[in-house]
MOPAC internal coordinates of N, CA, C and O (Angstrom, degrees):
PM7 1SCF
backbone

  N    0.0000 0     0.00 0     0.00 0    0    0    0
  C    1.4502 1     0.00 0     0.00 0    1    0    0
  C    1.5336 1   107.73 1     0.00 0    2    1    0
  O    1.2310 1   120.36 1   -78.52 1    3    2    1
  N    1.1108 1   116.92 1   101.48 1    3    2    1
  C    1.6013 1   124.60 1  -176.64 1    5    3    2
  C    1.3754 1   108.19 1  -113.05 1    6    5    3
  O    1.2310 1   122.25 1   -42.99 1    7    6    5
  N    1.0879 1   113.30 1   137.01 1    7    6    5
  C    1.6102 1   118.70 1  -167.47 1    9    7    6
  C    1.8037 1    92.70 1  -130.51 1   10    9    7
  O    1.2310 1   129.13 1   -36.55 1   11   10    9
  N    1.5979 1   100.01 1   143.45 1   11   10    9
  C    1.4007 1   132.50 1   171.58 1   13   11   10
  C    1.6121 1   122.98 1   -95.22 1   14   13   11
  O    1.2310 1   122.53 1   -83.58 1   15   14   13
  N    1.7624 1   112.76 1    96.42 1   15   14   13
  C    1.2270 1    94.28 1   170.34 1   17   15   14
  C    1.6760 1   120.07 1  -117.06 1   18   17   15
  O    1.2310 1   123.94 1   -44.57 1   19   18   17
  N    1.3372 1   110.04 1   135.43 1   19   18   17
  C    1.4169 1   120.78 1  -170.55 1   21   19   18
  C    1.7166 1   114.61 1  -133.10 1   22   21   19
  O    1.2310 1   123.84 1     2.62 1   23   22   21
  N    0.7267 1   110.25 1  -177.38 1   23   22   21
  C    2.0473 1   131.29 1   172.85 1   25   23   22
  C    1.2298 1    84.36 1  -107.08 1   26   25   23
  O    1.2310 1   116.14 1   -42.78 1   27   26   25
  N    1.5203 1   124.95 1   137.22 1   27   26   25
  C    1.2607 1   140.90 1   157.33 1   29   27   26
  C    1.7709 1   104.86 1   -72.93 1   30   29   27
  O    1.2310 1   124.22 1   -23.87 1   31   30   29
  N    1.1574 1   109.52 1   156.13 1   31   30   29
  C    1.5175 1   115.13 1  -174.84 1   33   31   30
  C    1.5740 1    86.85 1   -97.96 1   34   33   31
  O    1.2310 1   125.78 1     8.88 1   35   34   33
  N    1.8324 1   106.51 1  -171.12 1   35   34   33
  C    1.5738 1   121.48 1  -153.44 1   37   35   34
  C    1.6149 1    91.26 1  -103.07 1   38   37   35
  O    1.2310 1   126.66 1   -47.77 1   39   38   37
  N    1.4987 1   104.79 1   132.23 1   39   38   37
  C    1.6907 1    92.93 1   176.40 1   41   39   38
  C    1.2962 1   125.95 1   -74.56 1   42   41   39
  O    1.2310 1   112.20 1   -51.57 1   43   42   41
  N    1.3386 1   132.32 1   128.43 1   43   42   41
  C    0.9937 1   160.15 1  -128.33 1   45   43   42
  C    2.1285 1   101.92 1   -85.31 1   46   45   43
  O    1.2310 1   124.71 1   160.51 1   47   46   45
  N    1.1168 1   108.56 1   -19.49 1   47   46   45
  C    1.3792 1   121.17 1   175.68 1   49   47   46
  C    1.4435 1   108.87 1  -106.33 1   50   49   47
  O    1.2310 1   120.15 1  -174.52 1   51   50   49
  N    1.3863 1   117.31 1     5.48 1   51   50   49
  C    1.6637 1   101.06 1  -167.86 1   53   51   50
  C    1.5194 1    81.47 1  -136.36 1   54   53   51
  O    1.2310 1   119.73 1   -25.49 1   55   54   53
  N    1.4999 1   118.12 1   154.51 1   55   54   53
  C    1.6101 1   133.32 1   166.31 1   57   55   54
  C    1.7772 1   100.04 1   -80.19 1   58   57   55
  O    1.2310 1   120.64 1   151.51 1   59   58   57
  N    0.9716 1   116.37 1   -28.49 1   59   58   57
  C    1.6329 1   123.45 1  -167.65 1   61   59   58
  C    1.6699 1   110.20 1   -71.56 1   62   61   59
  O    1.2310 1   120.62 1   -42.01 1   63   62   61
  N    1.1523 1   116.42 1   137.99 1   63   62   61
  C    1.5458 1   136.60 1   175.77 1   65   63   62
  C    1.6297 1   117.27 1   -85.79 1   66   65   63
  O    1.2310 1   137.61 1  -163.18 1   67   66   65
  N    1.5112 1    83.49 1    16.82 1   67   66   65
  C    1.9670 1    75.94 1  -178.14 1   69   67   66
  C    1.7292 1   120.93 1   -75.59 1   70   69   67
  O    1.2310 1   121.46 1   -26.38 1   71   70   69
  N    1.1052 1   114.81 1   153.62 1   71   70   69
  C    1.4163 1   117.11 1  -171.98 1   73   71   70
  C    1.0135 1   130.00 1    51.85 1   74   73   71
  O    1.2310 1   119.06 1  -160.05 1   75   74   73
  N    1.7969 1   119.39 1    19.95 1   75   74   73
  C    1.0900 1   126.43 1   161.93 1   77   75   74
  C    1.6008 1   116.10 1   -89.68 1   78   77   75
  O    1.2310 1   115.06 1  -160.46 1   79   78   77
  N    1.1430 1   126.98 1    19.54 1   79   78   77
  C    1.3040 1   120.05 1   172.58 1   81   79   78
  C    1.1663 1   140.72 1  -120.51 1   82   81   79
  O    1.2310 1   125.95 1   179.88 1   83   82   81
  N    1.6339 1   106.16 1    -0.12 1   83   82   81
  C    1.2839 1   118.74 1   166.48 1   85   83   82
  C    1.5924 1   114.32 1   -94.80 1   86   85   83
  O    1.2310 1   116.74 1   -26.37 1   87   86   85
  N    1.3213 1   123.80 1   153.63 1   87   86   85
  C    1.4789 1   131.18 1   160.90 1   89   87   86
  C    1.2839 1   118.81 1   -58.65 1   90   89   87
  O    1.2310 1   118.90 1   -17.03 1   91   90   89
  N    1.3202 1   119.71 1   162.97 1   91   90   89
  C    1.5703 1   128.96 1  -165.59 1   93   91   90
  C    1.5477 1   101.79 1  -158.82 1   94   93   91
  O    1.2310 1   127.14 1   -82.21 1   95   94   93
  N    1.0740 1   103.87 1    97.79 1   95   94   93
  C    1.7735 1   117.17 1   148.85 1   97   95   94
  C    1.2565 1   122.83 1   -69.16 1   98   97   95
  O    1.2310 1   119.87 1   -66.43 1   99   98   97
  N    1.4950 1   117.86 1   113.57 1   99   98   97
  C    1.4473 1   117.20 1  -175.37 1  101   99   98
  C    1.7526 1   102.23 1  -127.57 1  102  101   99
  O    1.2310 1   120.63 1    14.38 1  103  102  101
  N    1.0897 1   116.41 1  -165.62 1  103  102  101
  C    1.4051 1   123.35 1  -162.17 1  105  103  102
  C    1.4875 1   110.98 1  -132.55 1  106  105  103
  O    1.2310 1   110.28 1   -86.95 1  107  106  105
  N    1.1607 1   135.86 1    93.05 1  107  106  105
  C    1.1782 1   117.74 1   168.51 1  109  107  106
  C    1.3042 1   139.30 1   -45.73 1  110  109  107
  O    1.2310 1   117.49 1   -39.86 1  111  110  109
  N    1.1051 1   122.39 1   140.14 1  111  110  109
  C    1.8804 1   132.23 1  -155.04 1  113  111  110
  C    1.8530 1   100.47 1   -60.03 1  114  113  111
  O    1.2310 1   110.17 1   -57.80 1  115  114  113
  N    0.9955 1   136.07 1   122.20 1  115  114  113
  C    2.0595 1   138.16 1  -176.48 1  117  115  114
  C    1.7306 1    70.49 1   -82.62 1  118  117  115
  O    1.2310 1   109.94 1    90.08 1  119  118  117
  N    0.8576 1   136.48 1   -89.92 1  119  118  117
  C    1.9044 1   135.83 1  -142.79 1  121  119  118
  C    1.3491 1    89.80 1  -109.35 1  122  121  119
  O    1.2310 1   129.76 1    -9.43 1  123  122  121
  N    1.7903 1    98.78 1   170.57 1  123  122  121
  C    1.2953 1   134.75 1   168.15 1  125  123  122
  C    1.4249 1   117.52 1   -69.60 1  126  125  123
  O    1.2310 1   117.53 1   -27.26 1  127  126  125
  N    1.2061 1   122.31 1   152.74 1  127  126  125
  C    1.3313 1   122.85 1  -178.34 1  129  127  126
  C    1.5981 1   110.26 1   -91.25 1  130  129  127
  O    1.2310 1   112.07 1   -38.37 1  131  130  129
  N    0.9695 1   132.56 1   141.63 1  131  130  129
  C    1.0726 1   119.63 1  -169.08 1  133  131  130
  C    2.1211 1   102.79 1  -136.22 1  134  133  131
  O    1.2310 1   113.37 1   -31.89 1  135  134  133
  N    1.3993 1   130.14 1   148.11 1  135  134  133
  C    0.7848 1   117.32 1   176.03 1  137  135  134
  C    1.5162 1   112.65 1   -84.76 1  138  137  135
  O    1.2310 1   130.14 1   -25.69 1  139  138  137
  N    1.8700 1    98.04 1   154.31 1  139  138  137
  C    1.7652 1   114.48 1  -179.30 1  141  139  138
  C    1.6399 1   103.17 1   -58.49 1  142  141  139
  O    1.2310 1   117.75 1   -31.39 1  143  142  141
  N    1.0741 1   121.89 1   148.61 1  143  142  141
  C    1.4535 1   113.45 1   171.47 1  145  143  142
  C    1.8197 1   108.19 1   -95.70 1  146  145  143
  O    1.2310 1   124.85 1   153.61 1  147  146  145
  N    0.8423 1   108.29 1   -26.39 1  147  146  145
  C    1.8754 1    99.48 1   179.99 1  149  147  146
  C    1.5621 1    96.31 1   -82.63 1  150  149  147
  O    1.2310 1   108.55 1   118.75 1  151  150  149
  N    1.1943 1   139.01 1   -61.25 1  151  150  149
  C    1.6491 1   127.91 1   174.52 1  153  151  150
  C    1.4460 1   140.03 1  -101.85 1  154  153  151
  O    1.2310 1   123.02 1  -165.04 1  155  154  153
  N    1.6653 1   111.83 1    14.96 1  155  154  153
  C    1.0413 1   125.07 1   165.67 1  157  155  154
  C    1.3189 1   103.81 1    66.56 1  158  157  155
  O    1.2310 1   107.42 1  -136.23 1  159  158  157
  N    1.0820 1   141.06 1    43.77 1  159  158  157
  C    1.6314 1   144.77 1   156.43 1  161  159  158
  C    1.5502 1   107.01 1  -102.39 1  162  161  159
  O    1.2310 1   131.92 1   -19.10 1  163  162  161
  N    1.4787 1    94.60 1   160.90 1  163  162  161
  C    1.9586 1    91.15 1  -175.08 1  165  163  162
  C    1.4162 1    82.61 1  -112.98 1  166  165  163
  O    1.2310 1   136.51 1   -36.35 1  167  166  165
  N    1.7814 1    85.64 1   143.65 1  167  166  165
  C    1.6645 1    99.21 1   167.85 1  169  167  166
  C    2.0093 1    90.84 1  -150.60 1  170  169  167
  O    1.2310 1   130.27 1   -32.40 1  171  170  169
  N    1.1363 1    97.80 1   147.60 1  171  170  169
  C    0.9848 1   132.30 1   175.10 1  173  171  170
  C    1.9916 1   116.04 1  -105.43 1  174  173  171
  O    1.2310 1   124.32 1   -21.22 1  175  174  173
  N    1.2064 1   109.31 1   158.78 1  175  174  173
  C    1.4794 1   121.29 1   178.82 1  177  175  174
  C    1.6624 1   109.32 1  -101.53 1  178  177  175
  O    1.2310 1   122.40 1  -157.83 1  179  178  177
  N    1.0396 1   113.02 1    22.17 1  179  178  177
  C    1.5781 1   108.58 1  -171.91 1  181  179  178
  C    1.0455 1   106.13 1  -122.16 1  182  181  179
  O    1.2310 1   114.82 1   -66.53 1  183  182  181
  N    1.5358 1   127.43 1   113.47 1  183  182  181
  C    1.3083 1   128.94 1   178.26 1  185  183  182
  C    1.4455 1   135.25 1   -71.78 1  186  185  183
  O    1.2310 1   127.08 1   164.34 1  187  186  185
  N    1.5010 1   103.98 1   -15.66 1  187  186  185
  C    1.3842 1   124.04 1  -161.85 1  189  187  186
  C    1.6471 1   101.01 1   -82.66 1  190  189  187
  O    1.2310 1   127.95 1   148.28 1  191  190  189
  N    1.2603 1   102.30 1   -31.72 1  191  190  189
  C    1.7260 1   104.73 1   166.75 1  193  191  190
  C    1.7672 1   128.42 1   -57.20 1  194  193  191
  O    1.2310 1   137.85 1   172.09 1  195  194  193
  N    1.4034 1    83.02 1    -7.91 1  195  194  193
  C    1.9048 1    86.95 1   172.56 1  197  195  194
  C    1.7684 1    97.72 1   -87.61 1  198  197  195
  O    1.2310 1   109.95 1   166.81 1  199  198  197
  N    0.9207 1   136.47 1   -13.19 1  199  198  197
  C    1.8557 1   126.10 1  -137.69 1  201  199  198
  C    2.0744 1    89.38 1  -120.30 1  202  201  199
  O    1.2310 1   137.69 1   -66.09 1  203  202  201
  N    1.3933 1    83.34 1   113.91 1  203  202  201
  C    1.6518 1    97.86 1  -168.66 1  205  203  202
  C    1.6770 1    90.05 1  -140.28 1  206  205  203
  O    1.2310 1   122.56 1   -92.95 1  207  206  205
  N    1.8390 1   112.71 1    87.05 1  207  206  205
  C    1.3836 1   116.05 1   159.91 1  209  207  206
  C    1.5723 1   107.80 1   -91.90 1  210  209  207
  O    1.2310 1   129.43 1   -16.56 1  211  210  209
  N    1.1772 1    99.43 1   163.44 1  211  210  209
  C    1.5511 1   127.84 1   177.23 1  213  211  210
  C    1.3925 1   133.35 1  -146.42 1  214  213  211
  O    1.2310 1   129.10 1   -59.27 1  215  214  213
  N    1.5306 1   100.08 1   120.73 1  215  214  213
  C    1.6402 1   116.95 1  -176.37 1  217  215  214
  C    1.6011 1   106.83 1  -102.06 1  218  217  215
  O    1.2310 1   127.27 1   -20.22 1  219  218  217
  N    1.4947 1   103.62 1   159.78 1  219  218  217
  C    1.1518 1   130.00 1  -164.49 1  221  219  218
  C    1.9297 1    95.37 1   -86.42 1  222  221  219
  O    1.2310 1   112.67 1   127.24 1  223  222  221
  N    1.3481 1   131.44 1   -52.76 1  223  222  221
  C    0.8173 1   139.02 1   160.44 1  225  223  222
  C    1.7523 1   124.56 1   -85.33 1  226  225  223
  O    1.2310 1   123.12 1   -10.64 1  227  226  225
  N    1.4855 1   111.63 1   169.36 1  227  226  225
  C    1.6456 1   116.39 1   175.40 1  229  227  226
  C    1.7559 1   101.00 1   -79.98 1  230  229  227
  O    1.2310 1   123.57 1   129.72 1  231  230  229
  N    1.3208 1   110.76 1   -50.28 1  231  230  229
  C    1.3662 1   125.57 1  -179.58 1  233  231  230
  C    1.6365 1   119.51 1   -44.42 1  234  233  231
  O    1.2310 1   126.64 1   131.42 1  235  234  233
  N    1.5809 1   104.83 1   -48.58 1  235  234  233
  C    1.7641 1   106.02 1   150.90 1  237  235  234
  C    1.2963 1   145.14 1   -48.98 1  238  237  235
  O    1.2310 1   133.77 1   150.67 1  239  238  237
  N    1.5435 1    90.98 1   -29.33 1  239  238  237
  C    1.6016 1   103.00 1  -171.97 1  241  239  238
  C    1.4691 1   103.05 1   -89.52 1  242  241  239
  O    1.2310 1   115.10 1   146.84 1  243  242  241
  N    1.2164 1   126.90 1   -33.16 1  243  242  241
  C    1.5358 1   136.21 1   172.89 1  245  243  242
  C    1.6919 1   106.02 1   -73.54 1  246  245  243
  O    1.2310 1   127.02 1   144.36 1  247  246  245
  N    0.8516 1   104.10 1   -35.64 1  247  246  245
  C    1.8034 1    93.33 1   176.47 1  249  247  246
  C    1.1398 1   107.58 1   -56.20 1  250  249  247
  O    1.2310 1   128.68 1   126.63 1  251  250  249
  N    1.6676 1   100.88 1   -53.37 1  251  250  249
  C    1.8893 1   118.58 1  -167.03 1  253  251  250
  C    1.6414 1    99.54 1   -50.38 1  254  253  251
  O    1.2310 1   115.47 1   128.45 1  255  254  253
  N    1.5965 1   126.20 1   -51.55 1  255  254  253
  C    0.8782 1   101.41 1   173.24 1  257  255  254
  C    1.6015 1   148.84 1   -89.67 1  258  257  255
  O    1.2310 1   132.97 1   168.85 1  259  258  257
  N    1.4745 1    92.54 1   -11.15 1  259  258  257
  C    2.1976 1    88.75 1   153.97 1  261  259  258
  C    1.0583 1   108.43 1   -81.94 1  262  261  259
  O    1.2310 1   105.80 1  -163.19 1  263  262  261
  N    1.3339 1   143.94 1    16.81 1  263  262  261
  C    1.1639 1   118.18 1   158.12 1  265  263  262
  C    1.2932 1   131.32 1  -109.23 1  266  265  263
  O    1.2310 1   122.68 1   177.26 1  267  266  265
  N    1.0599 1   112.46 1    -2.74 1  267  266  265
  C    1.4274 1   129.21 1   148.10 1  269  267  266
  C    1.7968 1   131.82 1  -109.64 1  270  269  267
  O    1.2310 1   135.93 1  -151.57 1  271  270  269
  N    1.3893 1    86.77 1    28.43 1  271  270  269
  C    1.9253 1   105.07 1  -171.98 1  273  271  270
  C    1.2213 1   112.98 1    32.99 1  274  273  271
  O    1.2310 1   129.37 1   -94.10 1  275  274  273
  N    1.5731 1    99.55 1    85.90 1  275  274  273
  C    1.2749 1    98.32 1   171.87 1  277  275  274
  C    1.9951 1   103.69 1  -121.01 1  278  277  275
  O    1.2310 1   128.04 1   -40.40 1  279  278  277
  N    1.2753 1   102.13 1   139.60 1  279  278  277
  C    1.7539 1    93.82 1   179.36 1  281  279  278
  C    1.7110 1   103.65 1   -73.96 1  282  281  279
  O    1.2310 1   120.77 1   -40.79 1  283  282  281
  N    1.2196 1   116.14 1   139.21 1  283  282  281
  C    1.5770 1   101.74 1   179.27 1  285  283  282
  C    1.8041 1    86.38 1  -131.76 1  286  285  283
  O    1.2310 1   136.50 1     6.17 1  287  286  285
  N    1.5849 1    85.65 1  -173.83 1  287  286  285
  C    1.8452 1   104.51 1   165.37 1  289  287  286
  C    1.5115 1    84.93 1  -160.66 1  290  289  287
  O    1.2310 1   132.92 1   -37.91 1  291  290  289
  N    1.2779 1    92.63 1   142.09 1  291  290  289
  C    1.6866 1   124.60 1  -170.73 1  293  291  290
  C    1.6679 1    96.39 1  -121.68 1  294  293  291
  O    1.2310 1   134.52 1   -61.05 1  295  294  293
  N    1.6137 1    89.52 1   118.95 1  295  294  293
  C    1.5165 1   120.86 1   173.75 1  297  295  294
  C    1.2204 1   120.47 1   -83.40 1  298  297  295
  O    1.2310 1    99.00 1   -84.24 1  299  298  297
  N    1.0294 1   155.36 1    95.76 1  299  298  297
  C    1.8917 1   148.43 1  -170.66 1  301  299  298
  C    1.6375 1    86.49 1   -82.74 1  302  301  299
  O    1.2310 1   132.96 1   -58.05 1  303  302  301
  N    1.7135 1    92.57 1   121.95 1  303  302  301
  C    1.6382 1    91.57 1   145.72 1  305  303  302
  C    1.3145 1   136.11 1   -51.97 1  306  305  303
  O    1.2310 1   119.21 1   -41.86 1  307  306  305
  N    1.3028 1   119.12 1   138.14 1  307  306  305
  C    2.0598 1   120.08 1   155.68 1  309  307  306
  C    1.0621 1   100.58 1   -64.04 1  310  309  307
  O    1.2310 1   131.01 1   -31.27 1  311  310  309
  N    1.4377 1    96.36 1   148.73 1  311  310  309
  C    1.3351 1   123.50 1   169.13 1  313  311  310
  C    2.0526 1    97.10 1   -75.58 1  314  313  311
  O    1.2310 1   124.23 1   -28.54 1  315  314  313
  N    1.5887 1   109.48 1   151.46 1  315  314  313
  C    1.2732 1   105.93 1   177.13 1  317  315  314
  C    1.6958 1   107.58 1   -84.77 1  318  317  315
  O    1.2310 1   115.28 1    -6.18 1  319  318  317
  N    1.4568 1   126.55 1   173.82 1  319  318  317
  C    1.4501 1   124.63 1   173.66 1  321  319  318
  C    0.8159 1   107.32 1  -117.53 1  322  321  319
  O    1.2310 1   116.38 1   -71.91 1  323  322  321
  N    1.3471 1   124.49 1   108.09 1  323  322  321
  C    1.7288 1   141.90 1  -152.21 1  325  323  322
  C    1.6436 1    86.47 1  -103.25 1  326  325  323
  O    1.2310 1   130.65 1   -48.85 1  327  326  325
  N    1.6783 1    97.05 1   131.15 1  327  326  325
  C    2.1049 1   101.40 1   164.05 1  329  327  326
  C    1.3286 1   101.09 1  -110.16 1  330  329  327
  O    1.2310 1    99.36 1   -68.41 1  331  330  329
  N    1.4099 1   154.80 1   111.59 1  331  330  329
  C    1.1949 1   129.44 1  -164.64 1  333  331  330
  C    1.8021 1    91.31 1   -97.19 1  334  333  331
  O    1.2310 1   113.06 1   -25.70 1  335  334  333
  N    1.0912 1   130.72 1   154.30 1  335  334  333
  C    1.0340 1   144.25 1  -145.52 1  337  335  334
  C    1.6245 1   111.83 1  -174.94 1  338  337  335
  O    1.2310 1   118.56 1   -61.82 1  339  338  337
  N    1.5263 1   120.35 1   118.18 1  339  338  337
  C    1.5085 1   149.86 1  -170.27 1  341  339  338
  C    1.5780 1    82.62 1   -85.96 1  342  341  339
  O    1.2310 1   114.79 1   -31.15 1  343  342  341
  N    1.7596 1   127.48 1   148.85 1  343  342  341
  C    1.4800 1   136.13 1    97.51 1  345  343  342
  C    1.2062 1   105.15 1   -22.69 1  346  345  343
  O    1.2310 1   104.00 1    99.18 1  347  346  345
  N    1.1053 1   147.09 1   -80.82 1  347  346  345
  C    1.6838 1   150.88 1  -158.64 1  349  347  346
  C    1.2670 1    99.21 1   -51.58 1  350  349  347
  O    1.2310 1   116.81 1   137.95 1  351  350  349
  N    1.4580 1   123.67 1   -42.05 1  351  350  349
  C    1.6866 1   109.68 1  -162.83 1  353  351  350
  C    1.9667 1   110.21 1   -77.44 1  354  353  351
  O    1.2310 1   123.37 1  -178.19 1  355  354  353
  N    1.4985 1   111.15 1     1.81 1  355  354  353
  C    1.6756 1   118.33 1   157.79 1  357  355  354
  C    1.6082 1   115.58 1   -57.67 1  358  357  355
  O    1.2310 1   126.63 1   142.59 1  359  358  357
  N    1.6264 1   104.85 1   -37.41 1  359  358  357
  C    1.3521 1   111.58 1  -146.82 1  361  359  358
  C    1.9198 1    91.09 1   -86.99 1  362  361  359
  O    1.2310 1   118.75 1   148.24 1  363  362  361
  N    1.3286 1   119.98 1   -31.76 1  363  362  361
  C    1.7796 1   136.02 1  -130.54 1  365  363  362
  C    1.9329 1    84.96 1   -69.90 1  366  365  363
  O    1.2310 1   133.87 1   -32.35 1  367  366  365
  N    1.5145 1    90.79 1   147.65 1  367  366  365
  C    1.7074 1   109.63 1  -172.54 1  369  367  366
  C    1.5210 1    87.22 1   -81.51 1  370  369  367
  O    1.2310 1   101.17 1  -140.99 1  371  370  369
  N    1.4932 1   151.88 1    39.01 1  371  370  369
  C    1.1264 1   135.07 1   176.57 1  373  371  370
  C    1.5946 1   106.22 1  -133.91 1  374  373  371
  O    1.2310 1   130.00 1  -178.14 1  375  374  373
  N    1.6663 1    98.33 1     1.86 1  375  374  373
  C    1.7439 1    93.82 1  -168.77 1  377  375  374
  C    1.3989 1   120.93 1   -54.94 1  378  377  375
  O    1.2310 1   108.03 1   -27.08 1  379  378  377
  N    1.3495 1   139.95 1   152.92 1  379  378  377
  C    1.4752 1   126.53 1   173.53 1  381  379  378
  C    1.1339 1    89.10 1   -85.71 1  382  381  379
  O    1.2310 1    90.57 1   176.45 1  383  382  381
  N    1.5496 1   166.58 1    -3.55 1  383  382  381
  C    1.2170 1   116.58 1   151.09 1  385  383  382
  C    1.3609 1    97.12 1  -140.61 1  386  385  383
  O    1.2310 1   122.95 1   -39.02 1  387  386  385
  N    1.8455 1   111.95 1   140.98 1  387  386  385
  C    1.2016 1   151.74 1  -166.05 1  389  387  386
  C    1.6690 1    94.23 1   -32.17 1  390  389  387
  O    1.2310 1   113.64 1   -31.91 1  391  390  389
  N    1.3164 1   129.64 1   148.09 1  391  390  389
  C    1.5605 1   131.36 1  -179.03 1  393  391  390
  C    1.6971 1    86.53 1  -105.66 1  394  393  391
  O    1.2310 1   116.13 1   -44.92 1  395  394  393
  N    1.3533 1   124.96 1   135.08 1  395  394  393
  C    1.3859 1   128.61 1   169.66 1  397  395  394
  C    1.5171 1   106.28 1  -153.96 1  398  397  395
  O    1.2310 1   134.13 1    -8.16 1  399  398  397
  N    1.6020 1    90.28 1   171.84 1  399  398  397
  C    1.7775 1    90.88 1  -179.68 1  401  399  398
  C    1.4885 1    91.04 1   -98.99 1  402  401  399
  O    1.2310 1   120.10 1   180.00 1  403  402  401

């Protein structure tokens, strides 16, 4: 039973940073998922794949798990790659290439 703890990254449809700042203990998958044969949904036999806690800190989430022996691997967030970027810098007499309609 090996458990994954990381920072969730920024969702990819939203400009907003919400719920990216707490930790998340998750569970790595024991089996494959396999699809239902009468309705074609995947289900799996592993229960531990439902159980998604979350700490405020990394330091919580690592306690939580030696202290209840849990094997983990600890993910460090990336840093993001910020371009900071002006409206004005479209307009600037230095662009390498000419602004036109």
């Amino acid at each position: 039973m090996l458990a994954r703890i990381y920072r969730p990254a920024k969702n990819a449809m939203q400009s907003g940073k919400a719920k990216t700042k707490d930790w998340v203990l998750e569970f790595e998958p024991a089996s494959a998922r396999k699809p239902d044969p009468l309705m074609g949904w995947t289900t799996s036999s592993d229960m531990n794949g439902q159980i998604r806690l979350t700490f405020e800190t990394r330091d919580e989430a690592v306690a939580y798990a030696q202290r209840h022996e849990i094997a983990f691997q600890l993910f460090e967030p990336k840093a993001p790659k910020r371009i900071l970027k002006a409206y004005a810098d479209n307009f600037a007499a230095n662009r390498k290439q000419p602004w036109t309609h």
